[in-house]
N, C-alpha and C positions, 0 to 999 in steps of 0.2 A: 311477765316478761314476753318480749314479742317473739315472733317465730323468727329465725335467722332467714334472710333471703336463699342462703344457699338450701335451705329445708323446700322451700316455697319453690325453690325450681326445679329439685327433686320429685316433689310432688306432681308438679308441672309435667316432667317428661315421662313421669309412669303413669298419665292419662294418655299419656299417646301411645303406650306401651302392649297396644293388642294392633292384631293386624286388619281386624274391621275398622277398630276406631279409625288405624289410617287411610284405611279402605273409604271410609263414608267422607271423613275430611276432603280424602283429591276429589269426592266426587261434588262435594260443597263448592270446594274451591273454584268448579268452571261455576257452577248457580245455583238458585235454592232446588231442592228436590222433596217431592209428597216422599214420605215412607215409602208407598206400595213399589215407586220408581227403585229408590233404592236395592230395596229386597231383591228383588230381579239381577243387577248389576253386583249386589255383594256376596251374596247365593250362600246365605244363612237364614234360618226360621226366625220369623216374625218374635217371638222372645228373646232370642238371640241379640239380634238386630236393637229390639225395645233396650232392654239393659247397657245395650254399649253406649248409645242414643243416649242416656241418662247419665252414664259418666261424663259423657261430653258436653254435658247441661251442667250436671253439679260442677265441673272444672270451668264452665263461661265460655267455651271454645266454640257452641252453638247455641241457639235460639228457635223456637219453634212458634206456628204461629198456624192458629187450624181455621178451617174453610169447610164450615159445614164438619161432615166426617173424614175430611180427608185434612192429616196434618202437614204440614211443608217445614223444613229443615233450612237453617242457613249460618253461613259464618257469623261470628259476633264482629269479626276484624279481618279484612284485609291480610294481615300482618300474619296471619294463620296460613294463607295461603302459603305466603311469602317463607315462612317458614319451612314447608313440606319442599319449596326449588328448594332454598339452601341446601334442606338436605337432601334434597335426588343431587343437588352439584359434588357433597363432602363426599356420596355415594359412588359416583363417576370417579370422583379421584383417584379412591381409595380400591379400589374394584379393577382402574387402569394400573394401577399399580401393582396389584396382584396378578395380572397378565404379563406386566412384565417381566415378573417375581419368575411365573410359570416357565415364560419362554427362557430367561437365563436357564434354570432347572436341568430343562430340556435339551439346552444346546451343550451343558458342560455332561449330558450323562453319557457316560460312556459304552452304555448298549445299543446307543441309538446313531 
């Protein structure tokens, strides 16, 4: 029996579900990057760094391609990029909307 899509996008979205993975992603997303670049900009240990690197291999979300001893990183898609605006946009939303939450809050308290 096949796997249900909705399983497959589950699976999907808790590959993105650490904060390096999204970390290393936005840093894909402008271009490819060696490792060492990374490590620097994600400011976790090279193990660390290794093992997220490889979820995001076994999920097809990057592709690696080595030069000599130095390895380089990049998106598999486009569409991955695109992915990470949407959600900095659903983020903005939902985040201005909690400001405004805040500031009613604040204007009906009656201590202030």
């Amino acid at each position: 029996m096949p796997t249900p899509l909705y399983q497959l996008k589950a699976e999907f979205f808790k590959s993105l579900g650490h904060p390096v993975r999204v970390r290393v992603l936005e840093l894909l997303s402008v271009r490819e990057h060696a490792v060492g670049e990374m490590l620097t900009q994600v400011g976790v240990e090279p193990a660390n760094l290794s093992q997220q690197l490889a979820v995001l291999r076994r999920a097809g979300l990057v592709s690696s391609r080595r030069d000599g001893a130095v390895v380089h990183y990049r998106l598999t898609s486009e569409q991955v990029a695109e992915l990470l605006a949407v959600a900095r946009n659903i983020l903005t939303t939902v985040l201005a909307g909690n400001v405004e939450l805040l500031e009613d809050l604040r204007a009906d308290d009656p201590g202030t």
